[in-house]
C-alpha positions as CSV (number, residue, x, y, z in Angstrom):
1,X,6.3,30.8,-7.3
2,X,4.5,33.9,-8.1
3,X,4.9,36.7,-6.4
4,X,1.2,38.3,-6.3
5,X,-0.1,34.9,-4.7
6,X,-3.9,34.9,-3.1
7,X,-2.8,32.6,-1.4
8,X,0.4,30.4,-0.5
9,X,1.4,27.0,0.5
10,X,4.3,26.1,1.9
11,X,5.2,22.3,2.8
12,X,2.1,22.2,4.8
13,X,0.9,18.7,6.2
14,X,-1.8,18.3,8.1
15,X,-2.0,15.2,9.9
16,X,-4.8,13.2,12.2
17,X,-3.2,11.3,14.1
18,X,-1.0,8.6,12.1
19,X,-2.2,9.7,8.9
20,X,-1.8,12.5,6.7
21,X,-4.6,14.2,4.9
22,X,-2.7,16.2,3.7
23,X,0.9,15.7,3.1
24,X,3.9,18.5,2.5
25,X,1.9,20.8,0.1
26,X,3.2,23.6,-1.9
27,X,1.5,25.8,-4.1
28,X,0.3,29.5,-5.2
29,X,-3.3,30.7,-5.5
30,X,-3.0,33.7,-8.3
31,X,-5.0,36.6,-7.3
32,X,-8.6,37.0,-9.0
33,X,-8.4,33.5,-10.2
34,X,-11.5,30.9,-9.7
35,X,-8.8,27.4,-8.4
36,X,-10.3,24.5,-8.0
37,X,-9.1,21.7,-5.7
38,X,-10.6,18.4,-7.2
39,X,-10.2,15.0,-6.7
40,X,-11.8,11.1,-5.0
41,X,-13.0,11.5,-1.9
42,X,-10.4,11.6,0.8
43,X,-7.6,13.1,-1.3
44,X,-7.4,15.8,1.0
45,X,-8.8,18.5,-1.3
46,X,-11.6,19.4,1.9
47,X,-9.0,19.3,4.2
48,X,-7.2,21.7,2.0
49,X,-10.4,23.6,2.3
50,X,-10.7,23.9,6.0
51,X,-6.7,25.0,6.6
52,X,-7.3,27.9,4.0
53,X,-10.8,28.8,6.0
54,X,-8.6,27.9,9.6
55,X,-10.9,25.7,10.5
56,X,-8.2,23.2,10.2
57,X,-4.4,24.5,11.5
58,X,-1.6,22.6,10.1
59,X,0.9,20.2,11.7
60,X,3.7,21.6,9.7
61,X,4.6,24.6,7.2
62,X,3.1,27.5,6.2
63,X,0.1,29.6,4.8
64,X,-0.1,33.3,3.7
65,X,-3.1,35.3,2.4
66,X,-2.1,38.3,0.4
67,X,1.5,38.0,1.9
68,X,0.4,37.5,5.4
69,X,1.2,34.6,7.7
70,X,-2.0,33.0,9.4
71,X,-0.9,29.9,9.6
72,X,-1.9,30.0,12.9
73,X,-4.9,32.8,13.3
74,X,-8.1,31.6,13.8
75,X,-10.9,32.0,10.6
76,X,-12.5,34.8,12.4
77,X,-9.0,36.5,12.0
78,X,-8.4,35.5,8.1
79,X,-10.8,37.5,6.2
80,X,-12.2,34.5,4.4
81,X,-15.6,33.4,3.6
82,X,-17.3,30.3,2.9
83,X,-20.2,28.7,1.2
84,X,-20.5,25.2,2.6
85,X,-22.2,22.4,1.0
86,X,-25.9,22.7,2.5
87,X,-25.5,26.3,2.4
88,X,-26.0,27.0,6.2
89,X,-28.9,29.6,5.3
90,X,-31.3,30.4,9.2
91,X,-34.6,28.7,8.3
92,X,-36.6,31.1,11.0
93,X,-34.6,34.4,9.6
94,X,-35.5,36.1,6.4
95,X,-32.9,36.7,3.4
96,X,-32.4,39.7,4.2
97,X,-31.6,39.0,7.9
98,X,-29.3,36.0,6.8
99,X,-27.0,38.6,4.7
100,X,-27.4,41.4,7.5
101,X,-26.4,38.6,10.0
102,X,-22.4,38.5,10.2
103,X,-22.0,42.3,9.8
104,X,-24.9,42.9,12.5
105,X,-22.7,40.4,14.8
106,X,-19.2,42.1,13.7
107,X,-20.9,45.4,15.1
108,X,-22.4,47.2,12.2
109,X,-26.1,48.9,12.4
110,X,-28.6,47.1,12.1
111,X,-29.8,49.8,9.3
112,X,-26.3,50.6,7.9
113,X,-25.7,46.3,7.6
114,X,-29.6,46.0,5.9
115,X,-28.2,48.8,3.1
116,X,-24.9,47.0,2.7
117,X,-27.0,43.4,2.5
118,X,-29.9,45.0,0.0
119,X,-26.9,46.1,-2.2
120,X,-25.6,42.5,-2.6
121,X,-29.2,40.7,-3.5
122,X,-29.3,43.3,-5.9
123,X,-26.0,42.7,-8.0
124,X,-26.6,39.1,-7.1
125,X,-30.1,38.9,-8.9
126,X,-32.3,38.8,-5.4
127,X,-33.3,42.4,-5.5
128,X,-37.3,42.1,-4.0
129,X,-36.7,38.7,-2.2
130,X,-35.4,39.7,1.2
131,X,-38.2,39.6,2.9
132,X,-38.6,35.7,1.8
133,X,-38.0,32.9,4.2
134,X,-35.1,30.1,2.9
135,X,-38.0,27.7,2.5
136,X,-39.7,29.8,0.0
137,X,-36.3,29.9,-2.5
138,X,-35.3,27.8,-5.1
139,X,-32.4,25.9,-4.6
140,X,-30.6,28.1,-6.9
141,X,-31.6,31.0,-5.1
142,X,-30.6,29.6,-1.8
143,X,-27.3,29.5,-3.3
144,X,-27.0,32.9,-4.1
145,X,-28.2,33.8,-0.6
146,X,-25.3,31.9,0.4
147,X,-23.1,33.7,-2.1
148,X,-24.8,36.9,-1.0
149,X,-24.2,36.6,3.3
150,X,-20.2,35.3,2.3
151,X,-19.6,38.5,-0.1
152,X,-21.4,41.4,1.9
153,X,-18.1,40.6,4.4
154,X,-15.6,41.9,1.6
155,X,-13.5,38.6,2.4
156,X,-10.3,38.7,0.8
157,X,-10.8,34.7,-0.4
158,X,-14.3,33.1,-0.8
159,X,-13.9,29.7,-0.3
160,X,-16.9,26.7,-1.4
161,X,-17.5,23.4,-0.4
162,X,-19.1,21.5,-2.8
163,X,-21.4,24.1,-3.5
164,X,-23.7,22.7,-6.3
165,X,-24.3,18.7,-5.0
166,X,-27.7,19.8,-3.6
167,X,-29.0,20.5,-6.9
168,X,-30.5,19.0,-10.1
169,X,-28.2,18.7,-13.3
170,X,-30.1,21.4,-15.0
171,X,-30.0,23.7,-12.2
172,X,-26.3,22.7,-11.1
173,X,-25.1,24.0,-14.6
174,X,-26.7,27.6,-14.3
175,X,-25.5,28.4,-10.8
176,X,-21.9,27.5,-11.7
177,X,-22.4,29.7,-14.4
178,X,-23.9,32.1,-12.1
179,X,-20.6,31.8,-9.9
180,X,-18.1,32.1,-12.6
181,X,-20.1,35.0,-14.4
182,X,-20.2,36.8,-10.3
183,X,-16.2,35.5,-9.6
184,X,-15.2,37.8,-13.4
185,X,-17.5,40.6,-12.7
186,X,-16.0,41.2,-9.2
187,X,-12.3,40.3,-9.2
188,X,-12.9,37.8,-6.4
189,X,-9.8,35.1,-5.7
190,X,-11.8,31.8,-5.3
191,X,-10.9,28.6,-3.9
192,X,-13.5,26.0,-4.8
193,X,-13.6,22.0,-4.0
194,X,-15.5,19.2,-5.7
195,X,-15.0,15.7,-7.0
196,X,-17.0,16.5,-10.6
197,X,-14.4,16.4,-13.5
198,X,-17.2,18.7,-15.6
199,X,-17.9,21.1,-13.0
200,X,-14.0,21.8,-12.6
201,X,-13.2,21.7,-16.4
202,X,-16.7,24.8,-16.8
203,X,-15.5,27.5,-13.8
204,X,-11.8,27.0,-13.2
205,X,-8.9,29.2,-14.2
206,X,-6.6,26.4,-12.3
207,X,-7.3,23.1,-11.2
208,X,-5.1,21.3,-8.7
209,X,-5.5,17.5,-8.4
210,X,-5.2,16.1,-5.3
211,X,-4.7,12.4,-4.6
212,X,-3.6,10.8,-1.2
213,X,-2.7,14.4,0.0
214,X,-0.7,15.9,-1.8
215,X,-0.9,17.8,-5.4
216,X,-1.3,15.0,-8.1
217,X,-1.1,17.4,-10.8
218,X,-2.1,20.8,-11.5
219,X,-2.1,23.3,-14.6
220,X,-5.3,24.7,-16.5
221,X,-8.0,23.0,-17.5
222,X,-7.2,22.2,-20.8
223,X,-3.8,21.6,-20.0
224,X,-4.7,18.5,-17.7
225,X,-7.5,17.2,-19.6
226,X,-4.9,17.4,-23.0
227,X,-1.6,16.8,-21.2
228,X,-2.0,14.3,-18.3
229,X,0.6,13.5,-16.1
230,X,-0.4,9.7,-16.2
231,X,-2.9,7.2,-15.8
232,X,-4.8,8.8,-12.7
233,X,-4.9,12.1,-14.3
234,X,-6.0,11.0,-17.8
235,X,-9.2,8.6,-16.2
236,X,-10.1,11.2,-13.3
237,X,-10.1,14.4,-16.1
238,X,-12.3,12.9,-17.8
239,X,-12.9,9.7,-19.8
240,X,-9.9,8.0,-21.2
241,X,-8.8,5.1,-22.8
242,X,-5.2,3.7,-21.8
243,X,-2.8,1.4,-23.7
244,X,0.2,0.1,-23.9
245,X,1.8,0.7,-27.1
246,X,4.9,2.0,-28.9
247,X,5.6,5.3,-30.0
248,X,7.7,5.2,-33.2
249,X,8.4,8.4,-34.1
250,X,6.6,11.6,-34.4
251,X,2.6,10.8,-35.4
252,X,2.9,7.3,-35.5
253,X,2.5,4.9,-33.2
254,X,2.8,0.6,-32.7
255,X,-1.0,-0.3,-30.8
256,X,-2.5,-4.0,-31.0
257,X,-0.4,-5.1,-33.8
258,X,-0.9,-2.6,-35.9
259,X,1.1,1.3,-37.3
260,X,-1.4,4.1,-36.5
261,X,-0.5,7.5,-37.6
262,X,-2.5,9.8,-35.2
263,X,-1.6,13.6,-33.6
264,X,0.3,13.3,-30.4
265,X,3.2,15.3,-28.5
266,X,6.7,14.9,-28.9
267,X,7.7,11.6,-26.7
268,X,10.9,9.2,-27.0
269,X,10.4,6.5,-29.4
270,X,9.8,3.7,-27.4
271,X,7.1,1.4,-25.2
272,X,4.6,3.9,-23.8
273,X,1.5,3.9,-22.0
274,X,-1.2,5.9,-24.4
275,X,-4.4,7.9,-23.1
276,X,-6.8,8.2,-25.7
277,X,-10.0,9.9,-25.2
278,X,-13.6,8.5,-26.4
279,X,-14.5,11.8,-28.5
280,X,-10.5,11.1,-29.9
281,X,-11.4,8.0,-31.8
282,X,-13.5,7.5,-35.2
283,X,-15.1,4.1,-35.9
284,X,-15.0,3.9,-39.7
285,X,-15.7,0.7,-42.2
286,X,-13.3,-2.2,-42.1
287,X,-12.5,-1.4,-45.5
288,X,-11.2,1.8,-44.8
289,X,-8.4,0.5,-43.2
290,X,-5.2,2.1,-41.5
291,X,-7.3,1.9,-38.3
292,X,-7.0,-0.4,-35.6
293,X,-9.7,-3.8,-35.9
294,X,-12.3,-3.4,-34.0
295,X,-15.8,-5.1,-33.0
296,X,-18.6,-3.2,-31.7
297,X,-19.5,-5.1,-28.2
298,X,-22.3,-2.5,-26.6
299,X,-23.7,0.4,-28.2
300,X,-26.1,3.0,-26.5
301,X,-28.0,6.0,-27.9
302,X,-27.7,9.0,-25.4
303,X,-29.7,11.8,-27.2
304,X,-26.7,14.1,-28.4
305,X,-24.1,11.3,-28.4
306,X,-23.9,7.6,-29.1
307,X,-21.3,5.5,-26.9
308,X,-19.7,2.2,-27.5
309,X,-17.6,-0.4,-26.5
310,X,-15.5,-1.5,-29.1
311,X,-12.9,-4.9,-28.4
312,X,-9.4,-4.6,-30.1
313,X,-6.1,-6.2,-30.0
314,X,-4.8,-3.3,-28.1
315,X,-7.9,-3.8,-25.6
316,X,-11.7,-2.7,-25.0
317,X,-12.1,1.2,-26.4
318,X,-14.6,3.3,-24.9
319,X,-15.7,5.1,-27.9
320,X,-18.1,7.9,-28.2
321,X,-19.8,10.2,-31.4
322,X,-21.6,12.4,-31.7
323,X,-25.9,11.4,-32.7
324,X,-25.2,12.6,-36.3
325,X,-22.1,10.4,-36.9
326,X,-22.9,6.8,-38.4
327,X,-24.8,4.5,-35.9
328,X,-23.0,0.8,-35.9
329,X,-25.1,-2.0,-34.6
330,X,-23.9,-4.8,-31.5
331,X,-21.7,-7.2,-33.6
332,X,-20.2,-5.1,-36.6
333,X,-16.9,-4.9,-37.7
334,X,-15.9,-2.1,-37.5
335,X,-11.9,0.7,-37.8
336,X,-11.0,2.6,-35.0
337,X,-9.0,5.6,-36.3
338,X,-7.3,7.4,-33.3
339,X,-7.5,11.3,-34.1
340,X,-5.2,11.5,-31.1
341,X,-3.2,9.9,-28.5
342,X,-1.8,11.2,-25.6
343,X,1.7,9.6,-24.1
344,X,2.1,9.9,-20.8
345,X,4.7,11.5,-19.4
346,X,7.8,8.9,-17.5
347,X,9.3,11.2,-15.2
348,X,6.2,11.8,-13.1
349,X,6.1,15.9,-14.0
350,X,3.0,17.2,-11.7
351,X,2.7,20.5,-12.7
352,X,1.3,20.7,-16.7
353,X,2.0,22.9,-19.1
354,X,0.2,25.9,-19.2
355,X,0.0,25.6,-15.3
356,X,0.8,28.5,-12.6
């Protein structure tokens, strides 16, 4: 456990009735870090969510913001913030009056709160647009009113709920940019939740994975996406290919039959399951051999990448190249060459390396 901890979970459980949502979890929040909680839905990670915002107040155990105990304060005691899904924004208010609101209603000026709230659009990007209506902003700068109302609090955690599912992919990409680039520039400890493998991997410092309640795995992005815990982790952090195989010894491994040398971790020789990613695996010529046998089943063109579904003694592959790499037709023979494989881990290790 750290000891400068946003925030801090200790055996908490949350339960509705006969079933836990979310079940004995433990974990630190590092200061001026962007953690994401990710995972299916009903794995708890909202739930999460709302007993951090104390929306939600535990069953059992314990929370602490900056060292404080609230398990059991209400939100309006926390000094949290949150950006929820649909953003929340007052349709008959204008953007500046839906920034002014919550410090207007916590007792400030009217004019002293308007000063505070115009200082805000500004180093978020909305300087001119206060006297817009929500209806008249992009979805993007909806957001960012959103953003703008949650920060002019000074909350010691902002917290979001799926913040970009409104939006278009284009758009969802820039404004999680936008959010990442705000989270650096001011220090802020984040706690964000979605379900999108791509959106965690692009803003997070941490992810925690969350299945059936409690913390799956967690560790930094990389980490989990190149040192999965097992089978749930590799397919949910992206796409991934597992098989049984053998390891053998270090770089070389028994799969469908035949001795592939590939890059992989240190693992006991022995059966293993192996999680190999699409972008991991090279379809060469037959002829070039020392690859596993493979023939092309489906084959799609997507642009920058090609994908493919290759059948193999080991099993189908989920293959993918980029554009510029050779294009192999429905029906051709082809090598699979496995750049690298990943074993995963027996004794069920949650927390990867690399993780806080």
């Amino acid at each position: 456990m750290t000891t400068d901890a946003a925030i801090r979970f200790t055996g908490v459980t949350k339960a509705f009735g006969q079933v836990r949502a979310v079940d004995d979890v433990t974990f630190d929040l590092p200061q001026g870090a962007l953690v994401t909680l990710l995972g299916p839905s009903g794995c708890g990670k909202t739930t999460t969510l709302r007993l951090v915002a104390g929306l939600e107040l535990p069953t059992a155990g314990r929370i602490e913001i900056e060292g404080r105990d609230v398990t059991r304060l209400a939100a309006a005691e926390r000094r949290i913030a949150m950006v929820f899904q649909s953003y929340a924004l007052f349709p008959h208010m204008n953007v500046l009056e839906n920034v002014s609101y919550g410090l207007v209603v916590g007792g400030a000026r009217r004019q002293a709160a308007e000063a505070e709230a115009n200082a805000m659009l500004k180093t978020l990007g909305l300087d001119g647009l206060g006297a817009r209506l929500p209806a008249e902003l992009s979805g993007g700068q909806q957001q960012r009113v959103a953003v703008a109302r949650a920060l002019v609090l000074r909350p010691k955690v902002l917290l979001f709920d799926e913040p970009l599912s409104n939006l278009d992919a284009r758009l969802r990409r820039r404004v999680r940019e936008d959010i990442r680039d705000l989270q650096k520039r001011l220090g802020l400890s984040v706690v964000y939740v979605t379900h999108d493998q791509q959106e965690a991997l692009a803003v997070s410092d941490l992810v925690v994975v969350m299945k059936d309640g409690r913390i799956a795995q967690k560790g930094t992005p990389a980490a989990l996406y190149d040192d999965p815990a097992d089978a749930f982790i590799a397919d949910f952090m992206g796409e991934a290919n597992v098989l049984q195989g053998e390891v053998l010894d270090e770089g070389r491994i028994a799969l469908g039959g035949a001795v592939l040398e590939t890059v992989m971790r240190a693992h006991p020789p022995g059966p293993a399951a192996l999680a190999v990613r699409p972008e991991s695996i090279r379809l060469l010529p037959p002829e070039a051999g020392a690859g596993l046998p493979g023939r092309v089943q489906r084959a799609a063109f997507l642009g920058q990448t090609r994908e493919y579904e290759v059948a193999t003694p080991a099993g189908m592959l989920f293959v993918v190249t980029p554009a510029a790499a050779q294009a192999w037709a429905e029906g051709a023979e082809v090598s699979c060459r496995l750049d690298r494989a990943i074993p995963l881990r027996r004794d069920g290790a949650q927390e990867a390396a690399g993780g806080a």
